[in-house]
N, C-alpha and C positions, 0 to 999 in steps of 0.2 A: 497639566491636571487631567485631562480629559485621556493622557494614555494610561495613567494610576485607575482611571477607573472602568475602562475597555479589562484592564489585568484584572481587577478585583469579580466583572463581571465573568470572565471567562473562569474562575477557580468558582467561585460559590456554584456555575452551570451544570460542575462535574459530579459526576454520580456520589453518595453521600461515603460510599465506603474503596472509593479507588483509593490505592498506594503510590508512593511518590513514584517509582519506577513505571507504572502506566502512563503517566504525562511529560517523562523525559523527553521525549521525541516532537513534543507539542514546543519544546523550548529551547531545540537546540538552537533555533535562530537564535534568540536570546544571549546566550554564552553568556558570558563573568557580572555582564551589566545588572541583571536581576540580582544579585546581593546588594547590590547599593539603590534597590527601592526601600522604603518607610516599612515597607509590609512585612520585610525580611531581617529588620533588624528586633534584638530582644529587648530594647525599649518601647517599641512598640506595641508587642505581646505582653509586656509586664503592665502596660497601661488597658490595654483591650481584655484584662481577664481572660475567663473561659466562654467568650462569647463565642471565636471563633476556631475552637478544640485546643486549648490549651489544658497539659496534665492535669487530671484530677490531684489533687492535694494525698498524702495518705499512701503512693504507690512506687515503691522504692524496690531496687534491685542490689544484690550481694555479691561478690563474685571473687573466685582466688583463682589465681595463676601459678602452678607450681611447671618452671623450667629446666626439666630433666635432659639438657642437653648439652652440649660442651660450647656453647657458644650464646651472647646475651639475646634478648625478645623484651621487644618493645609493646606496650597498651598505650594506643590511642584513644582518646575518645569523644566526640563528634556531637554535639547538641543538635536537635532537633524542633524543627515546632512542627505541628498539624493542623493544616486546615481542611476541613468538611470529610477528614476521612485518611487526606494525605500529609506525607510526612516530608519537610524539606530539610536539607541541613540551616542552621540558626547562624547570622552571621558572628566570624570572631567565636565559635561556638566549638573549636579544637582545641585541644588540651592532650597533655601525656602525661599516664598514671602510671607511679609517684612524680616524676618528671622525665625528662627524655634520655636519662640515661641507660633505662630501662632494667631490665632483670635480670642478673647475672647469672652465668651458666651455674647449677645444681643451687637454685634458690628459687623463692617463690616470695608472691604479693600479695597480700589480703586486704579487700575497705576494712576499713577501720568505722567507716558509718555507712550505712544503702546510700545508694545513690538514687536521687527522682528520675522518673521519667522525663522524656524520651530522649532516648540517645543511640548510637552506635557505638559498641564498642569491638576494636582493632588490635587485633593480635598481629605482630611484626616483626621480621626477621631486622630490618632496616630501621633510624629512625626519620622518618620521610613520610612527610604530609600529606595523605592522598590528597587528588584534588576537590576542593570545596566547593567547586560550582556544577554544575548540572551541565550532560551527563555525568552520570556516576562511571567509574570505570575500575574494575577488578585489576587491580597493580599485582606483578607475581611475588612481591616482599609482604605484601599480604597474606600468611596464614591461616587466616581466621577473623569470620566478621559477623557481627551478634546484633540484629536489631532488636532492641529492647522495647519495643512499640505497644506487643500487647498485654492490655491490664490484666494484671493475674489477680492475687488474693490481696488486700490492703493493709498494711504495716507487716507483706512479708518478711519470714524471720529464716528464711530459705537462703542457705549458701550454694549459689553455682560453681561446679569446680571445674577448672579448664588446665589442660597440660600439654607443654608443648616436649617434641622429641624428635631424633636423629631418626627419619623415615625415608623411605629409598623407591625409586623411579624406573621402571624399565626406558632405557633410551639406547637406539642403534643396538638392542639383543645383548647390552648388559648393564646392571645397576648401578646407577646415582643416587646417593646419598644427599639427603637436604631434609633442612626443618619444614616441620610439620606441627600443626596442632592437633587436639582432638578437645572433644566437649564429654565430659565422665557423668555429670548429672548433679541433681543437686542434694542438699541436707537441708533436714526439716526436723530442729529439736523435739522432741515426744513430750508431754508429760508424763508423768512419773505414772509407772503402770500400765504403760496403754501398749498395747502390744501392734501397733502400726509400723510399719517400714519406715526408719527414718531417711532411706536414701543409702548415698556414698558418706561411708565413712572412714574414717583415716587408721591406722594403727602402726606399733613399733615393730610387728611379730612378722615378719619375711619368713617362712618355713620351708619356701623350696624354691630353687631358680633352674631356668631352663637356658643353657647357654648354646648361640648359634656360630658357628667357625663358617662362616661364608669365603671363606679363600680358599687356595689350594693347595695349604701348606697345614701341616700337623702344629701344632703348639700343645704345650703345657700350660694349664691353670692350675692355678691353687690360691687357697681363700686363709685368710687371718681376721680373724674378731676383734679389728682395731681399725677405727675411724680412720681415713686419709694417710694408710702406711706407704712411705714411699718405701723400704726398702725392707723387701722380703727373699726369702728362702727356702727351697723344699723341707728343710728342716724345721722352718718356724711354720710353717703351712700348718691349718687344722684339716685340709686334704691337698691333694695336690695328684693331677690325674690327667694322661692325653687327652686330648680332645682331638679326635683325625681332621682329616680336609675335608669341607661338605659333606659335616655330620653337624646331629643335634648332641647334645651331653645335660644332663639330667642329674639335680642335684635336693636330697631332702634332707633338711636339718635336724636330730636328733627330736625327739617328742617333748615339747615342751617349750623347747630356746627356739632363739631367732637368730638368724644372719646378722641383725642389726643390732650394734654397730658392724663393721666390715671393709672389709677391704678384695678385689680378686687383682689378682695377677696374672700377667701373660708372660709365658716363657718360653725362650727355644726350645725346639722337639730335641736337638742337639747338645749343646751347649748348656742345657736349664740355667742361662742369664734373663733375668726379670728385663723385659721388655717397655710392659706399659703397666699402669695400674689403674684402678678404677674405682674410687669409692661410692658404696651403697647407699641411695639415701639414709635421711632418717627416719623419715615417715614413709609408710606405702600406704595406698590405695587397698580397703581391703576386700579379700576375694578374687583381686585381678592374679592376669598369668603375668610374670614380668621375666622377658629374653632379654638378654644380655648376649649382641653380637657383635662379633669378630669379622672385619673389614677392611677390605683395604681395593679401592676406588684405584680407578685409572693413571699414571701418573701423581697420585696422592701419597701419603703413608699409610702404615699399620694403624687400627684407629680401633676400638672397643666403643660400645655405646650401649644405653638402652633403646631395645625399639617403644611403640603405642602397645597399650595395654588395652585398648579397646577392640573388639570382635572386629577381624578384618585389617587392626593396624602392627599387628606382630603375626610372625612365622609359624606356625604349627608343628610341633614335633612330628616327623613321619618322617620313612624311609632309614637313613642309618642313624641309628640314637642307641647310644650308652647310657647308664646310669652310675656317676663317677664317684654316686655316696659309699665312704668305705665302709664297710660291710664287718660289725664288731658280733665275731663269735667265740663261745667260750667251750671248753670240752674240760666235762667232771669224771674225772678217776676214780669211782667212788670205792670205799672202803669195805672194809665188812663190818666196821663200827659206826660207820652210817646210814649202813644196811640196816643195821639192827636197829639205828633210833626209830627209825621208821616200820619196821617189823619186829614186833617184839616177840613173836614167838619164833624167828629163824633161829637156827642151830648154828652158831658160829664155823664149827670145826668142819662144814659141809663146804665151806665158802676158805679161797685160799687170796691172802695179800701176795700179789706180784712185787715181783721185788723192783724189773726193771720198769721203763716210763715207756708213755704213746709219747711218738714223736710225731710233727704234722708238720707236712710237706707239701707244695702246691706244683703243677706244672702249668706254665700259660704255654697251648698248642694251640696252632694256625688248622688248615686245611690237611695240612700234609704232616708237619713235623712238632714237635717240640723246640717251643723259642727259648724258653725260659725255665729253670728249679728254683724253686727257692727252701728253703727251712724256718719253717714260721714259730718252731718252739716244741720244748718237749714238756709233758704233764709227767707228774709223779703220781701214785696210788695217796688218796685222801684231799688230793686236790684238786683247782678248778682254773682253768691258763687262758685266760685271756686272749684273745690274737686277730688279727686284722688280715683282711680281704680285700683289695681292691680288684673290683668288674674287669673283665679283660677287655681290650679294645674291640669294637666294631666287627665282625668276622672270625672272631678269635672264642677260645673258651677258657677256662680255667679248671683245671681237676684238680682237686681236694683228695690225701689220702692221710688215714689213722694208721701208724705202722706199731706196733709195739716190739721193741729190741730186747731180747732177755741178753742184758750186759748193765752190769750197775757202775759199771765205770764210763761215764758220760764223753770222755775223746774218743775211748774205743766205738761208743756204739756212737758218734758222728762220723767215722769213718765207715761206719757198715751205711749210714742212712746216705752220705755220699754215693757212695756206690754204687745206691738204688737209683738216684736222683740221676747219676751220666748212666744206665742202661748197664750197666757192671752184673747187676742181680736183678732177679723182679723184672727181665722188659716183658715176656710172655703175661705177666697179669696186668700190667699197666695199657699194654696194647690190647687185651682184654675189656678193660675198667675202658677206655676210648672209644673201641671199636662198641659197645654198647652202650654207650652215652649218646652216640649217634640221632636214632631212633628217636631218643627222648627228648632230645635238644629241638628234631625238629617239629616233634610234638608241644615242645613249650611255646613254638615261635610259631607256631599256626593257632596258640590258644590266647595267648598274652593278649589282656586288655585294656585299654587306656580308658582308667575313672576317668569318671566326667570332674571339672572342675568346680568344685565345694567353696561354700564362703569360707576364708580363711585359710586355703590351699591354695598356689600358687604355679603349679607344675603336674601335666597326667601323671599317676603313675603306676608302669605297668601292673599286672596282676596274673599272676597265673592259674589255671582253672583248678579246681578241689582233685577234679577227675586224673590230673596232673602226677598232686601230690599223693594221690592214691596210688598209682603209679609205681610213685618212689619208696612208698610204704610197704607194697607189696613184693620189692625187690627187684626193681630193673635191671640191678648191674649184680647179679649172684655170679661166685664163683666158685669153680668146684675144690680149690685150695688157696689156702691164705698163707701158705710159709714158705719163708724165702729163705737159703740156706747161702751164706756168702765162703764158700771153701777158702780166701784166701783166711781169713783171720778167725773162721769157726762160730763164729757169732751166727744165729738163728734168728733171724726174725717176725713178725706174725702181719700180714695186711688184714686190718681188722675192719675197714669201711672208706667212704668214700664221698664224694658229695662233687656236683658238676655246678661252676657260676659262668652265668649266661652276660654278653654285658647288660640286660636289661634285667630287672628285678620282680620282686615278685611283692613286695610292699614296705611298709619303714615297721622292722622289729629288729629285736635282737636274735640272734640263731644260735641256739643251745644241742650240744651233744652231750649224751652220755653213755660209760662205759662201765657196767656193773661190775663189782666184785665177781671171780672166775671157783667154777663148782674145785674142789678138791682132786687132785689129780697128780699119780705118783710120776708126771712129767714138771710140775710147774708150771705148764703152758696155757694161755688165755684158749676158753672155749664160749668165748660170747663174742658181741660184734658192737661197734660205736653204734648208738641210734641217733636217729636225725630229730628231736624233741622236738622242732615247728613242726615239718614232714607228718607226726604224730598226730601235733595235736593242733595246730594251725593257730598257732600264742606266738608271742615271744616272751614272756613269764620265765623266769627262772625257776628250777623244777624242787619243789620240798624239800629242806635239809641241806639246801649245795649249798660250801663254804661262800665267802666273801672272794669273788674271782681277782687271781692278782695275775700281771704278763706273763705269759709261759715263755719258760727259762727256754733260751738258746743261745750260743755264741755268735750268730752274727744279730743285729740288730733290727728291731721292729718296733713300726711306727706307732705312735701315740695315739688312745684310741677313744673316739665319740662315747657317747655312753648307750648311743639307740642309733641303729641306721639299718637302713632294708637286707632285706634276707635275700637267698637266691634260689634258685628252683631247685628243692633238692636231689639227691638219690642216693641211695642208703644198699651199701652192700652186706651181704650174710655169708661171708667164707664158709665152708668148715671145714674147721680147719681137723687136717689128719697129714700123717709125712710121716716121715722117718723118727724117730722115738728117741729123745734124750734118756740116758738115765738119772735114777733120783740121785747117786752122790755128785753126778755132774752136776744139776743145778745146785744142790746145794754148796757144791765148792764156789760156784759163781755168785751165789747171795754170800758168803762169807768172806769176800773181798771186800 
């Protein structure tokens, strides 16, 4: 009896506001024995009220755990009593919430009722008891540990939200992967009208993702708007784009949609076989950035994850970053009867219908050479051709050309536009349209700025300066002739404009070209030039009068396309065009084929 009350006088002596952790050291002699005193058990406390700092009535705590990780987490949680200020664990007063089988990977746990004060609660990779006696001691299966000790507001209606994720460790000069928790904050319903911060809150709308390739190998991603798809295809893909070795990749959803549902995929740089996949939650966090990387640990496998979405717990986009959103532009052929809706007093007979089509061609070029041609479709006079862009890799560019072919037989002028595409015809103005793109490219790359991150944005993204696109308006890449004459098959052709995509972007629009009706002219030859209609006017709005855009016709095949996705820096060529002179019954024998 007389050492119950030696203990009792040594706690009430201690200063009114010490924490349990200040009188650890007072008790290590002690060890395990002190839980099995009277003073420490919770019959005790249920009989002695609040005489001796037991919870006020009225003071409850909320808390969800969402596990965005590939592997399950555990909530412990640790009853408490206080005496004079100090907090000890309550014996028998551990518990595992819902039970100990804990959270399964990409799920989460909500109380269903507050919980009263005081307690600890335990976030865990493992389900393993810390120890309940005194010292307390930091276990490394411990993520996260939350004393709930001090009173806040009385019948809070405050959700804390907590998440735990695949987070990574410098050890021996390279990275380890392992869970991690973070604390996001909490929600505080509003009533209706009140224009207060309610906190974190939740939503379905993902509108851009920032993907990080930490290996040192190239892959292909590409995303499908279907919940947990195990088996995808660059054909089913709604993009699909390299991502290089130690690079960031930069992805924004069309204006409006969301990623979610989803799915991404990982694919050989080689092979494109679906590797891994990974699906998107279903709720985010709204406001946060959320990176999605590409890993793969020592002796481990290829692994995909989310990082922390809290400041400090995810990677920063810098240094090599693409923008992998494909880029949906359309070019209007317009008419002279479309001309005229819009101008009612034009003179028709001033203004001539070409007979043949712009064809649009892209080159992706490295440092030195041309890697890639491709033929992305050809427009007819009165219409409006859809067609898709994908960003060029990391180091790379993409040049964009308007060619107009007077040939209205569409094999023939593919063989002329071939010809242009392997250097056959046309290399002097292409190495032209390059060699001044130059200048501009590295003007875009010393302007380019990464918005700050917005509520409801998820990903910087770039922007390029007004001063830029003035630039491109004013005519950076002019050249002194635009006609290309192919002597094997007589076919003439017109380089009528031009456009340089950088792999980083300039912001989420659509990019509109158009090509006006050509003045009267006893050659039939085009004497205007495509314009770059953002470059203009810094929209992406589709311009008064233009048809309903449909895929601009080509023979080889082009991808399926977003309906809004970022523009690229542009630059707008003005030919003028002069050359050698067809005659009027030669074109007209070619329009009446």
């Amino acid at each position: 009896m007389c050492s119950k009350r030696s203990l009792l006088f040594i706690l009430c002596s201690m200063p009114f506001m010490m924490r349990a952790e200040s009188v650890l050291d007072t008790f290590k002699g002690i060890g395990s024995a002190i839980e099995s005193f009277p003073l420490f058990k919770a019959s005790t406390w249920e009989g002695m009220g609040k005489a001796f700092g037991a919870p006020p009535t009225g003071y409850v705590y909320s808390f969800s755990v969402y596990n965005d990780s590939p592997l399950p987490v555990y909530i412990g949680m640790q009853r408490l009593v206080s005496i004079m200020g100090g907090t000890f664990p309550r014996a028998q007063g551990w518990s595992w919430i819902p039970n100990e089988t804990g959270i399964a990977p990409f799920s989460s746990y909500k109380t269903l009722t507050p919980v009263d004060y005081y307690f600890e609660l335990f976030i865990q990779s493992l389900p393993t008891e810390p120890s309940n006696h005194m010292p307390y001691q930091m276990y490394p299966y411990v993520l996260y540990l939350q004393d709930v000790i001090q009173l806040q507001e009385k019948h809070s209606t405050t959700m804390n939200y907590f998440r735990t994720y695949m987070g990574k460790e410098l050890q021996n000069g390279a990275y380890v992967h392992r869970l991690k928790a973070e604390y996001l904050g909490g929600y505080t319903p509003q009533a209706a009208g009140s224009k207060a911060d309610p906190g974190v809150t939740m939503s379905s709308n993902l509108s851009a993702l920032t993907l990080r390739n930490s290996t040192d190998q190239d892959y292909y991603v590409g995303y499908i708007n279907q919940a947990n798809a195990t088996t995808m295809t660059q054909s089913t893909c709604q993009f699909f784009a390299l991502v290089c070795k130690d690079s960031f990749a930069l992805y924004n959803a069309a204006s409006g949609s969301s990623m979610l549902p989803g799915t991404i995929g990982l694919f050989d740089a080689t092979t494109k076989q679906l590797l891994k996949t990974y699906s998107l939650p279903t709720q985010i966090f709204d406001g946060k950035t959320y990176v999605l990387e590409i890993y793969q640990d020592a002796g481990k496998p290829l692994s995909m994850d989310m990082q922390g979405i809290m400041p400090g717990n995810y990677d920063v986009a810098m240094g090599r970053i693409c923008d992998i959103t494909p880029v949906s532009c359309v070019l209007w052929f317009q008419s002279i009867a479309q001309l005229k809706s819009q101008q009612k007093s034009l003179t028709p007979s001033n203004y001539v219908d070409l007979p043949g089509k712009v064809w649009i061609v892209s080159f992706l070029t490295s440092a030195t050479t041309n890697t890639n041609q491709q033929i992305l479709g050809n427009v007819a006079v009165g219409s409006a051709g859809q067609f898709i862009i994908t960003r060029p890799q990391v180091e790379k560019k993409l040049q964009l050309y308007f060619i107009y072919v007077d040939e209205i037989d569409d094999a023939k002028a593919q063989v002329f536009i071939q010809n242009f595409m392997s250097g056959t015809i046309g290399s002097d103005m292409t190495t032209l349209y390059q060699q001044q793109s130059v200048q501009q490219m590295k003007y875009a790359k010393a302007h380019q700025l990464a918005q700050a991150v917005t509520k409801g944005s998820t990903a910087p993204t770039p922007q390029a300066s007004q001063a830029l696109l003035q630039q491109a308006i004013a005519g950076a890449l002019t050249l002194n002739q635009g006609q290309i004459k192919d002597p094997s098959s007589g076919i003439t052709g017109y380089l009528l404009g031009g456009d340089v995509f950088l792999p980083q972007g300039v912001g989420s629009t659509n990019n509109y070209y158009q090509l006006n009706p050509s003045l009267t002219n006893a050659e039939n030859i085009p004497n205007g030039a495509v314009s770059n209609l953002y470059a203009s006017t810094l929209s992406g709005t589709a311009p008064v009068g233009m048809p309903a855009p449909t895929a601009a016709l080509a023979i080889n095949t082009t991808p399926a396309a977003p309906t809004q996705v970022a523009t690229s820096a542009a630059s707008v060529a003005t030919p003028a065009v002069s050359a050698a002179k067809k005659t009027s019954s030669g074109s007209k024998k070619k329009a009446n084929k």
